[in-house]
N, CA, C and O atoms as CSV, one atom per row, in Angstrom:
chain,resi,resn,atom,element,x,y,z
A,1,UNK,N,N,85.252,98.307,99.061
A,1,UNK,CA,C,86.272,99.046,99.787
A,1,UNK,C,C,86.061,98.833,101.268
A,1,UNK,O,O,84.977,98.942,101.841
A,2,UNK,N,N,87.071,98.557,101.756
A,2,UNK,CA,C,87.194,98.302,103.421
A,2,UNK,C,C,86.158,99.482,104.709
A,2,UNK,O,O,85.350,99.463,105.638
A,3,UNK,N,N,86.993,100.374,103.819
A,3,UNK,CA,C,86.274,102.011,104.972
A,3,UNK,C,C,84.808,102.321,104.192
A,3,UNK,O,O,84.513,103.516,104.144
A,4,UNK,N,N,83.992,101.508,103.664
A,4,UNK,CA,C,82.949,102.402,103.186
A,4,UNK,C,C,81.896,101.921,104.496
A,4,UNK,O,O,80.698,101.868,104.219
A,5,UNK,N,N,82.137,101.724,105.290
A,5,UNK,CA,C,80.679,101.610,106.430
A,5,UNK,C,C,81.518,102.730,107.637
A,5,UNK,O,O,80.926,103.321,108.540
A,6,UNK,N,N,83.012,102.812,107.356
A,6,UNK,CA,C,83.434,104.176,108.063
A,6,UNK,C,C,83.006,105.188,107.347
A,6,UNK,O,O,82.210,105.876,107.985
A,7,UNK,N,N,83.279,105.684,105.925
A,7,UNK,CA,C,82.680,106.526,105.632
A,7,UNK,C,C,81.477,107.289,105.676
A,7,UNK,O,O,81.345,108.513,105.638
A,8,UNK,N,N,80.175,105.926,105.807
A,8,UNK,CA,C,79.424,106.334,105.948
A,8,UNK,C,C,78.832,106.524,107.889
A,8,UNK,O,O,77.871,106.891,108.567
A,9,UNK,N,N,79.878,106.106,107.973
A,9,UNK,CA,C,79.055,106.474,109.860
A,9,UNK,C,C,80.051,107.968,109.786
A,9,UNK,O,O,79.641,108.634,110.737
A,10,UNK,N,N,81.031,108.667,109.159
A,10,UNK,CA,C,81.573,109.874,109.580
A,10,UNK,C,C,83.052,109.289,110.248
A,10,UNK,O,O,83.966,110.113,110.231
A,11,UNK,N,N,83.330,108.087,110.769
A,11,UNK,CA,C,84.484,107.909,111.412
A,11,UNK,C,C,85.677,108.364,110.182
A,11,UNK,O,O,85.408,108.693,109.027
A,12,UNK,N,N,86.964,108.280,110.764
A,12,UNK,CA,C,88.004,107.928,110.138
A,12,UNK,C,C,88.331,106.890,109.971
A,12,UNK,O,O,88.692,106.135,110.874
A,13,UNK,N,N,88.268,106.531,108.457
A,13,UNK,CA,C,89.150,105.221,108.447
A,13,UNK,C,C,90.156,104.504,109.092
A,13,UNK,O,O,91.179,105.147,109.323
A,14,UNK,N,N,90.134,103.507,109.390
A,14,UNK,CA,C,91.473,102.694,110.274
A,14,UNK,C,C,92.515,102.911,109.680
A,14,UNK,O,O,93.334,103.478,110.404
A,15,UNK,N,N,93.018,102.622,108.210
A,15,UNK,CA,C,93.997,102.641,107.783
A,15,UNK,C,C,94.869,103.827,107.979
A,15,UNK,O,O,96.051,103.868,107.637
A,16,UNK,N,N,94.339,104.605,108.443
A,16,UNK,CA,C,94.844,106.202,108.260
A,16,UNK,C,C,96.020,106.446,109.429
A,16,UNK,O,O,95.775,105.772,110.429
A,17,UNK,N,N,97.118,107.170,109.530
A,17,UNK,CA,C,97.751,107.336,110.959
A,17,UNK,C,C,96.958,108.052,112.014
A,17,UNK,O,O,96.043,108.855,111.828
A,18,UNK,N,N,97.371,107.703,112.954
A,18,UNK,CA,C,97.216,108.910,114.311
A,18,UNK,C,C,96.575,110.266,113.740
A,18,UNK,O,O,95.497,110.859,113.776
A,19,UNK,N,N,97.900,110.419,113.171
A,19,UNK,CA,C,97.415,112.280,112.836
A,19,UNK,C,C,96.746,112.260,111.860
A,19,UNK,O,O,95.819,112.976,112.238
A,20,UNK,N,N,96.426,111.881,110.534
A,20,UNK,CA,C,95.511,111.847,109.720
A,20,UNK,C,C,94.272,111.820,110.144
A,20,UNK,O,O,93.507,112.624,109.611
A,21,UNK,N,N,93.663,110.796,111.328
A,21,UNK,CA,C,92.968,110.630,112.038
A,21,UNK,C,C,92.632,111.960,112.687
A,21,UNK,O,O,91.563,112.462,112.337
A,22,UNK,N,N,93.200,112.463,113.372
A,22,UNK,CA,C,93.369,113.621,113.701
A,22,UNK,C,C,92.312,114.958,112.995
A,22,UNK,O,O,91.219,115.451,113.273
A,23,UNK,N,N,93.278,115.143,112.045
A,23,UNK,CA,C,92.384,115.895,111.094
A,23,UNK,C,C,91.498,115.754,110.598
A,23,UNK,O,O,90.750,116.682,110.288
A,24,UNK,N,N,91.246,114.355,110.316
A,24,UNK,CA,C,89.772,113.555,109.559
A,24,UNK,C,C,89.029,114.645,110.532
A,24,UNK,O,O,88.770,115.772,110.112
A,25,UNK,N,N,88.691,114.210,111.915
A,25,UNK,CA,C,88.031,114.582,113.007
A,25,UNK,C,C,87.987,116.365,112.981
A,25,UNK,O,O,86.975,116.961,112.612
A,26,UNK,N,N,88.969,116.922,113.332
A,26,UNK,CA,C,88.815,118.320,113.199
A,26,UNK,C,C,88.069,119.024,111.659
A,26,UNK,O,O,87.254,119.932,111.491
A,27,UNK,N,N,88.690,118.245,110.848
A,27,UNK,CA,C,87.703,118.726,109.482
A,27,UNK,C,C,86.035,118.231,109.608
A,27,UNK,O,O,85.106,118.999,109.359
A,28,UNK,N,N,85.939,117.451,109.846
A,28,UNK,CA,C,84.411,116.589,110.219
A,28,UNK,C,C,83.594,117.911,111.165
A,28,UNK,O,O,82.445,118.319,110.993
A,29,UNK,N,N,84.343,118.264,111.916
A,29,UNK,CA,C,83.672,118.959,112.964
A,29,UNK,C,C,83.528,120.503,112.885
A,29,UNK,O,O,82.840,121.309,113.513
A,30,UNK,N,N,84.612,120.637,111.681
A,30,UNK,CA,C,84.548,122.249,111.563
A,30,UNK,C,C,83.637,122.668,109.933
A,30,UNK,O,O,82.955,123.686,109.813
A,31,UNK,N,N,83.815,121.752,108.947
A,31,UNK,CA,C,83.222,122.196,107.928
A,31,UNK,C,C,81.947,120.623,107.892
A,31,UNK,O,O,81.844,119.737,108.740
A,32,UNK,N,N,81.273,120.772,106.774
A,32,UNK,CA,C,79.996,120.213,106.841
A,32,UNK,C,C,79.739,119.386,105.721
A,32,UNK,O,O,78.935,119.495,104.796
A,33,UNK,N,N,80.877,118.252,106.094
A,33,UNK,CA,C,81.428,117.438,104.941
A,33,UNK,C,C,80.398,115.630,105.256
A,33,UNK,O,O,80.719,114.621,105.883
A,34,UNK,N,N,79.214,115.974,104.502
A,34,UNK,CA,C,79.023,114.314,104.667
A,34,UNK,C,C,78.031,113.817,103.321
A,34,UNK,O,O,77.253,112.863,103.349
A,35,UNK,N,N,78.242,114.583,102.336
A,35,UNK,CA,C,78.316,113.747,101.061
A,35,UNK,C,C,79.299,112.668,100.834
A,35,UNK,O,O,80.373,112.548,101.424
A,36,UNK,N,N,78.899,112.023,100.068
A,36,UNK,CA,C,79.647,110.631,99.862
A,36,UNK,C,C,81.154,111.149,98.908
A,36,UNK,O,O,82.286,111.092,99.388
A,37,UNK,N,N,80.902,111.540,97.784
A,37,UNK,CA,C,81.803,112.297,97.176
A,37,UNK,C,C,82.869,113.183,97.843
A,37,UNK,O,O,84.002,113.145,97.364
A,38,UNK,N,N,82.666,113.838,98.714
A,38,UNK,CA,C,83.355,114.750,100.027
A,38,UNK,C,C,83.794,113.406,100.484
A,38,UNK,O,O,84.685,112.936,99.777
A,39,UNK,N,N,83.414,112.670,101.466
A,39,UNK,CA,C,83.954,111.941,102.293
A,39,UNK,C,C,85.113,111.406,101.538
A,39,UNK,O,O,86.180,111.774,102.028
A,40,UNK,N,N,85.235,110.571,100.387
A,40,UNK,CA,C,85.943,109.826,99.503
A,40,UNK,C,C,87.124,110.998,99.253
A,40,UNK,O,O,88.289,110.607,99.179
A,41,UNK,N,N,86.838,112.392,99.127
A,41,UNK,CA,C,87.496,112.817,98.802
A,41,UNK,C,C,88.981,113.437,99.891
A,41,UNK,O,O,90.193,113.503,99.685
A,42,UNK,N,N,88.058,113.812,101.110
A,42,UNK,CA,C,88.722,113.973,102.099
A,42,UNK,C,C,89.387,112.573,102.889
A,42,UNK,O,O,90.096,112.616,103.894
A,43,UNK,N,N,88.982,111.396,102.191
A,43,UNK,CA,C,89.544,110.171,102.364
A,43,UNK,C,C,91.288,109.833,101.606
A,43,UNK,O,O,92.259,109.160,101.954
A,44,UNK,N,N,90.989,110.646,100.538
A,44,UNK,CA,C,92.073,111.022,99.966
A,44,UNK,C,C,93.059,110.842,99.904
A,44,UNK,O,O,93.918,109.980,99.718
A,45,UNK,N,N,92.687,112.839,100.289
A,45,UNK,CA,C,93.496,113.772,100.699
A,45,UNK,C,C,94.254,113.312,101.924
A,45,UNK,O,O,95.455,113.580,101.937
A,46,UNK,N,N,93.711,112.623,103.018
A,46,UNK,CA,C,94.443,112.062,104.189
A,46,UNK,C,C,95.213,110.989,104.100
A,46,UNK,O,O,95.997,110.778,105.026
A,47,UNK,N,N,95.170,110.219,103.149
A,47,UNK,CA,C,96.029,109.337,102.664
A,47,UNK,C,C,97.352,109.761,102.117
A,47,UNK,O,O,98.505,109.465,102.433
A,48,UNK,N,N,96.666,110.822,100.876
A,48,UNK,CA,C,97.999,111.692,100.424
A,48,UNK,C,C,99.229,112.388,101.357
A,48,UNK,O,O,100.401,112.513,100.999
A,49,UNK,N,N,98.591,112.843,102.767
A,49,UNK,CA,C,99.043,113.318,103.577
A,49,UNK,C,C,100.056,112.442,104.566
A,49,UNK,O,O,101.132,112.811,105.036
A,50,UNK,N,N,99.203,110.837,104.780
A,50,UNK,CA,C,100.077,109.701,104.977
A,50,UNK,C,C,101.147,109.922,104.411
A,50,UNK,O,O,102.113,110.446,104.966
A,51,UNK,N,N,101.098,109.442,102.887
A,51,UNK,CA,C,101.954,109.031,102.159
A,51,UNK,C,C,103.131,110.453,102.047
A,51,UNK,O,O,104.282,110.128,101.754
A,52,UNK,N,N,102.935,111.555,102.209
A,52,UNK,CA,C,103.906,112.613,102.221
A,52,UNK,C,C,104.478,112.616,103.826
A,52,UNK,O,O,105.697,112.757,103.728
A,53,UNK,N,N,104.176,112.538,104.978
A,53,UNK,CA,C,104.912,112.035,106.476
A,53,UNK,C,C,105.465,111.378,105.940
A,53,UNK,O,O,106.478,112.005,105.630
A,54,UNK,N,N,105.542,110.149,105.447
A,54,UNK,CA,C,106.385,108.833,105.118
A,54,UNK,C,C,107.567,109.066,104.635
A,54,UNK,O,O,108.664,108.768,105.108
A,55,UNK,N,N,107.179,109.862,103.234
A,55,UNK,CA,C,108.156,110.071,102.597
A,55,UNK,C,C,108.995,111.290,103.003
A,55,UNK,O,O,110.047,111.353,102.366
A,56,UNK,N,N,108.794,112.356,103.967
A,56,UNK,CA,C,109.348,112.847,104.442
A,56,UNK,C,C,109.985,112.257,105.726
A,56,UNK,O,O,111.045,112.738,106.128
A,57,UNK,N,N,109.304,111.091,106.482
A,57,UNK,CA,C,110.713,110.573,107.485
A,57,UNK,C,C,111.792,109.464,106.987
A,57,UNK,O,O,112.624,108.858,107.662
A,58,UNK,N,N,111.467,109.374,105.342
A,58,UNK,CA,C,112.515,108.720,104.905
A,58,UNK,C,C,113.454,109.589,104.442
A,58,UNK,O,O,114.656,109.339,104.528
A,59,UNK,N,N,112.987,110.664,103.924
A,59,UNK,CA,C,114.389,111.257,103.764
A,59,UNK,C,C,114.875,112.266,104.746
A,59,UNK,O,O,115.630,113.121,104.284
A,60,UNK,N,N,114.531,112.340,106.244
A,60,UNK,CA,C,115.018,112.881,106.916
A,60,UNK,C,C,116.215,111.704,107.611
A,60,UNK,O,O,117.120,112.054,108.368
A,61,UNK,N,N,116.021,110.557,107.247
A,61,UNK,CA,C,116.918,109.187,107.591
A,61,UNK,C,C,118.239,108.917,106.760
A,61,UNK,O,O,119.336,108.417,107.010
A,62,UNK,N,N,117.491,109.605,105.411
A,62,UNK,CA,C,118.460,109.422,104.559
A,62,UNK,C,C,118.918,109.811,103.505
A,62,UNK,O,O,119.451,109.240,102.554
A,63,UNK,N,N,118.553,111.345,103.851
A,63,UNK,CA,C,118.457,112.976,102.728
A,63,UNK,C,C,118.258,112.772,101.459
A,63,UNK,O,O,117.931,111.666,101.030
A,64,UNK,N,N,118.384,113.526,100.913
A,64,UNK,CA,C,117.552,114.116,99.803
A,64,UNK,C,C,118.315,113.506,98.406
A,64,UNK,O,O,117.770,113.484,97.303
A,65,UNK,N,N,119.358,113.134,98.620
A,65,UNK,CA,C,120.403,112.611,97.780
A,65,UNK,C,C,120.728,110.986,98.070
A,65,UNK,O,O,120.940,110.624,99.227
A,66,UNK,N,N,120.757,109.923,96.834
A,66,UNK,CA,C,121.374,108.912,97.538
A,66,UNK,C,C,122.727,108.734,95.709
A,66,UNK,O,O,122.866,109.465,94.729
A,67,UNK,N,N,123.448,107.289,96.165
A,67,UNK,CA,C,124.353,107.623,94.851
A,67,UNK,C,C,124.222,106.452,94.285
A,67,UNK,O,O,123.816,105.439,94.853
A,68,UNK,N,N,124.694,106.581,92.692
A,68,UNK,CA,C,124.136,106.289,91.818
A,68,UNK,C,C,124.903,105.051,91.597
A,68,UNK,O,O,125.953,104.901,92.222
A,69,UNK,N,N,124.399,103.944,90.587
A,69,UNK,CA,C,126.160,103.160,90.291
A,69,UNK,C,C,127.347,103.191,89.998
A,69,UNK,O,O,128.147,102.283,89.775
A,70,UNK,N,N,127.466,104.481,90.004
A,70,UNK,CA,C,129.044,104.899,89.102
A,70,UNK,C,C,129.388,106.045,90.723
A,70,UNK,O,O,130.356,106.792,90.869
A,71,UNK,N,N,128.284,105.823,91.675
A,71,UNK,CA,C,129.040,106.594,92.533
A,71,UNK,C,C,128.783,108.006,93.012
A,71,UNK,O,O,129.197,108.604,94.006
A,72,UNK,N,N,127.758,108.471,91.749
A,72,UNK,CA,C,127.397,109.878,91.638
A,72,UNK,C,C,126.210,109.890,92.312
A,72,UNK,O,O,125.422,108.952,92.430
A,73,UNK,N,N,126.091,111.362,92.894
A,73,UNK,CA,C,124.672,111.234,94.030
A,73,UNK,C,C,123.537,111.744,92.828
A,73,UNK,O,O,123.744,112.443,91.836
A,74,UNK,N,N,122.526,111.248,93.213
A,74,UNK,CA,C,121.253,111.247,92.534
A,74,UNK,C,C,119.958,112.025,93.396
A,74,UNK,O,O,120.244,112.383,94.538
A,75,UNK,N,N,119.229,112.169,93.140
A,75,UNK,CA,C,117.512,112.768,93.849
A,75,UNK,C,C,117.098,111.185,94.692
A,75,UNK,O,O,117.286,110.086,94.172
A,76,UNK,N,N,116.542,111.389,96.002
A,76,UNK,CA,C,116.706,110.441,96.423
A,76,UNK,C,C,114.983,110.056,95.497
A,76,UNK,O,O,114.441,111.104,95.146
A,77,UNK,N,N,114.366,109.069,95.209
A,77,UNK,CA,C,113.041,108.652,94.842
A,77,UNK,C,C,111.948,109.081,96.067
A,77,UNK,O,O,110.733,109.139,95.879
A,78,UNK,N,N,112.585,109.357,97.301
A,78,UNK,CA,C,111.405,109.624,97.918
A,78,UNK,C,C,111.226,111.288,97.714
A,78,UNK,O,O,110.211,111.907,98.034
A,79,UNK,N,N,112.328,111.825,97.165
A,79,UNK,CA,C,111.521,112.843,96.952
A,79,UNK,C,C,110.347,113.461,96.297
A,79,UNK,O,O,109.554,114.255,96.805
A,80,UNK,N,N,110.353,112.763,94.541
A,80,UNK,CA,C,109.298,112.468,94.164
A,80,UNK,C,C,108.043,112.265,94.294
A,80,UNK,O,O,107.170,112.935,93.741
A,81,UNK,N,N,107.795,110.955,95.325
A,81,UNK,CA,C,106.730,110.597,96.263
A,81,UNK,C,C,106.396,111.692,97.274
A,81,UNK,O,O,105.313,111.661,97.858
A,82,UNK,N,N,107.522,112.910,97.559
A,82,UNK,CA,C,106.930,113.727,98.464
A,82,UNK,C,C,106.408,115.298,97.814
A,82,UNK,O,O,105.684,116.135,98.352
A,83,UNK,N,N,106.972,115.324,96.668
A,83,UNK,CA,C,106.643,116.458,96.267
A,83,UNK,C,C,104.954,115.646,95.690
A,83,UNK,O,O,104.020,116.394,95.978
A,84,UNK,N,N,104.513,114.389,95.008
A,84,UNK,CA,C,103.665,113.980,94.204
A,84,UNK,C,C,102.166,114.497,95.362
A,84,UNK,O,O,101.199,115.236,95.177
A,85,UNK,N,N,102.650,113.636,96.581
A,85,UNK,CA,C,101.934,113.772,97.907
A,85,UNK,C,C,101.317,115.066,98.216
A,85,UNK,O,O,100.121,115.313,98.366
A,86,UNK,N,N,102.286,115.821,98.283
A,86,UNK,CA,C,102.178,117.339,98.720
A,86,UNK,C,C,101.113,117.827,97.640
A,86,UNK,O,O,100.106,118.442,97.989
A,87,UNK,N,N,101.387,117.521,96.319
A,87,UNK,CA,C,100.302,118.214,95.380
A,87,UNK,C,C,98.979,117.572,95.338
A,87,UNK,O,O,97.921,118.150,95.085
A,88,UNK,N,N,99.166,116.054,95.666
A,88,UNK,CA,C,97.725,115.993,95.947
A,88,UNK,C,C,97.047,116.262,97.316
A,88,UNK,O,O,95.817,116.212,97.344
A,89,UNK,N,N,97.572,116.478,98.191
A,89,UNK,CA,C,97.110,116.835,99.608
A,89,UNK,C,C,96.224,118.260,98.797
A,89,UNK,O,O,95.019,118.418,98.600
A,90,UNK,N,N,97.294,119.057,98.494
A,90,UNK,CA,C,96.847,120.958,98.297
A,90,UNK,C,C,95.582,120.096,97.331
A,90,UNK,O,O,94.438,120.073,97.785
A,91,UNK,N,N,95.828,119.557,96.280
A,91,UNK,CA,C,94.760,119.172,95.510
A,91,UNK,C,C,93.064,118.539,96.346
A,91,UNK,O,O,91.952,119.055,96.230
A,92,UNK,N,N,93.222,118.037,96.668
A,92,UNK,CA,C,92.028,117.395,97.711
A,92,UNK,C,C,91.616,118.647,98.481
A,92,UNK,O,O,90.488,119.022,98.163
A,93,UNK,N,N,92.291,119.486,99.516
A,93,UNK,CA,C,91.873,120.403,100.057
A,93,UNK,C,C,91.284,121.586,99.239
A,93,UNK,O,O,90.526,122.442,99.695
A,94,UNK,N,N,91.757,121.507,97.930
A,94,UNK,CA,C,91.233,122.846,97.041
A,94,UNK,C,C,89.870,122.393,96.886
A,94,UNK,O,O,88.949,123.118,97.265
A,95,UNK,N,N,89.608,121.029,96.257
A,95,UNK,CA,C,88.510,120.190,96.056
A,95,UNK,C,C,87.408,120.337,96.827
A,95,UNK,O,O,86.227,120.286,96.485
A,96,UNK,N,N,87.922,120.539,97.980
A,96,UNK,CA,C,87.053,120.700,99.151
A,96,UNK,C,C,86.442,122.055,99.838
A,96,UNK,O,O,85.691,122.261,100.792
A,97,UNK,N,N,87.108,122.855,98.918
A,97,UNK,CA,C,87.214,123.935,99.341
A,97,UNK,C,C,87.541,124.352,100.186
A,97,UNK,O,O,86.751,125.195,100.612
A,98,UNK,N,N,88.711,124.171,100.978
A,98,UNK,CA,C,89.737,123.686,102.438
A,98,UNK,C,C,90.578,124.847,102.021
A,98,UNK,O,O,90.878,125.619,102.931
A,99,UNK,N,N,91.115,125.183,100.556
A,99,UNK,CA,C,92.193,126.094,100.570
A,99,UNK,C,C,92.217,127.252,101.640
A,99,UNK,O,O,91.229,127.394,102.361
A,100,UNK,N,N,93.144,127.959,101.753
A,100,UNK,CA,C,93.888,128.816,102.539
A,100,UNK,C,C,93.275,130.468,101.994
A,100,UNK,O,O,93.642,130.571,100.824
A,101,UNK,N,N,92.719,131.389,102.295
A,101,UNK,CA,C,92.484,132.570,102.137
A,101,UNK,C,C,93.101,133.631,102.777
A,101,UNK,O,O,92.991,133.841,103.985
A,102,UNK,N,N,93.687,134.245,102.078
A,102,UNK,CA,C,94.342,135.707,102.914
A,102,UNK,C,C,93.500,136.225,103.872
A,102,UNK,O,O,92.326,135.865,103.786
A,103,UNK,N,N,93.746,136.851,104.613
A,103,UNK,CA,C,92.622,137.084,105.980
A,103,UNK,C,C,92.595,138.865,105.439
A,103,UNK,O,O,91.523,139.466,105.378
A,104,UNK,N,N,93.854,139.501,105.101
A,104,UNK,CA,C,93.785,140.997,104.691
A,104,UNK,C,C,94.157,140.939,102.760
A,104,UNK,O,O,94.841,140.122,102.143
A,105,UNK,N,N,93.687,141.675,102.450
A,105,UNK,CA,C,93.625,142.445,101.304
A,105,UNK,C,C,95.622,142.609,100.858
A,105,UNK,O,O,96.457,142.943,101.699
A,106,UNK,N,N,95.984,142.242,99.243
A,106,UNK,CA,C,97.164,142.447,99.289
A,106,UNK,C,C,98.087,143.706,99.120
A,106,UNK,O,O,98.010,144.223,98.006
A,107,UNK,N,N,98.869,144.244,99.933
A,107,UNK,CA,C,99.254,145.392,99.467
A,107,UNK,C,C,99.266,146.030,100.520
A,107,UNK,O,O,98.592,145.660,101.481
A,108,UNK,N,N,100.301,147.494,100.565
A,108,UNK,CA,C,100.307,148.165,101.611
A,108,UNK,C,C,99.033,148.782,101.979
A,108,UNK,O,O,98.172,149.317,101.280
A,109,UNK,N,N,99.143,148.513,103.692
A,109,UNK,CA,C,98.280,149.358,104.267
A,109,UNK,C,C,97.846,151.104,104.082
A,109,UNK,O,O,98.762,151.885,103.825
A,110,UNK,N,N,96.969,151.427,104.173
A,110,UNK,CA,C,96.058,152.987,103.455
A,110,UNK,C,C,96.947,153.651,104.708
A,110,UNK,O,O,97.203,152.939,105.680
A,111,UNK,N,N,97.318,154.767,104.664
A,111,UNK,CA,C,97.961,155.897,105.644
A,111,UNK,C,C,97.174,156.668,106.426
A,111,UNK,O,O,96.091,157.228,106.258
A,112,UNK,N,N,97.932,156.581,107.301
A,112,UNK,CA,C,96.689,156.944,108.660
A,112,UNK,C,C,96.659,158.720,108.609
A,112,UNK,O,O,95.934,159.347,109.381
C-alpha cells in the first residue's frame, strides 16, 4: 500500500483532500490514535468522507434526480454512493470511538 510509511510516521496520506487532511491532523492531535489498526482505520473513514464530498458536489450540479430512458426521473446513482459514504464515515468514527455523546442527560430539566 502506497500510505503505509505515512501511516506509520502519523502523516496524512497524500491521496486524501485538503479537508480530509485536515481532520486526519485534528484527530491525530486530539485523541491518541497510533496503533496500526486505528491508523488504517481512521485511514478509512477519511476516504469514506472523500468519497461522500464528491458525491455530494455531484449532486449539488445535478440533483438528486436524473431521467430514465422512457423519460421518467429516477434517484440520481450518486445518491447511493452518498448515503453508502455517510454510513461508513459514522461507521469508522464509531470504530474509533469518535461517536458523538450527549453532553446533558435526556429529558426535561428537574424544577427549580
Amino acid at each position: 500500500m502506497r500510505s503505509s510509511d505515512q501511516i506509520k510516521n502519523h502523516r496524512p496520506p497524500r491521496h486524501l483532500s485538503e479537508e480530509a487532511r485536515g481532520w486526519w491532523k485534528r484527530l491525530m492531535a486530539e485523541f491518541d490514535i497510533d496503533d496500526q489498526p486505528g491508523l488504517l482505520t481512521l485511514q478509512s473513514t477519511l476516504e469514506a468522507f472523500d468519497r461522500l464530498r464528491e458525491s455530494q458536489a455531484v449532486l449539488a450540479k445535478e440533483g438528486i434526480t436524473v431521467k430514465d430512458r422512457f423519460g421518467q426521473p429516477k434517484q440520481h446513482p450518486a445518491t447511493m454512493v452518498e448515503r453508502d459514504a455517510r454510513t461508513a464515515l459514522m461507521r469508522g468514527l464509531k470504530a474509533l470511538n469518535l461517536d458523538v455523546v450527549m453532553p446533558n442527560p435526556i429529558g426535561r430539566p428537574g424544577g427549580s
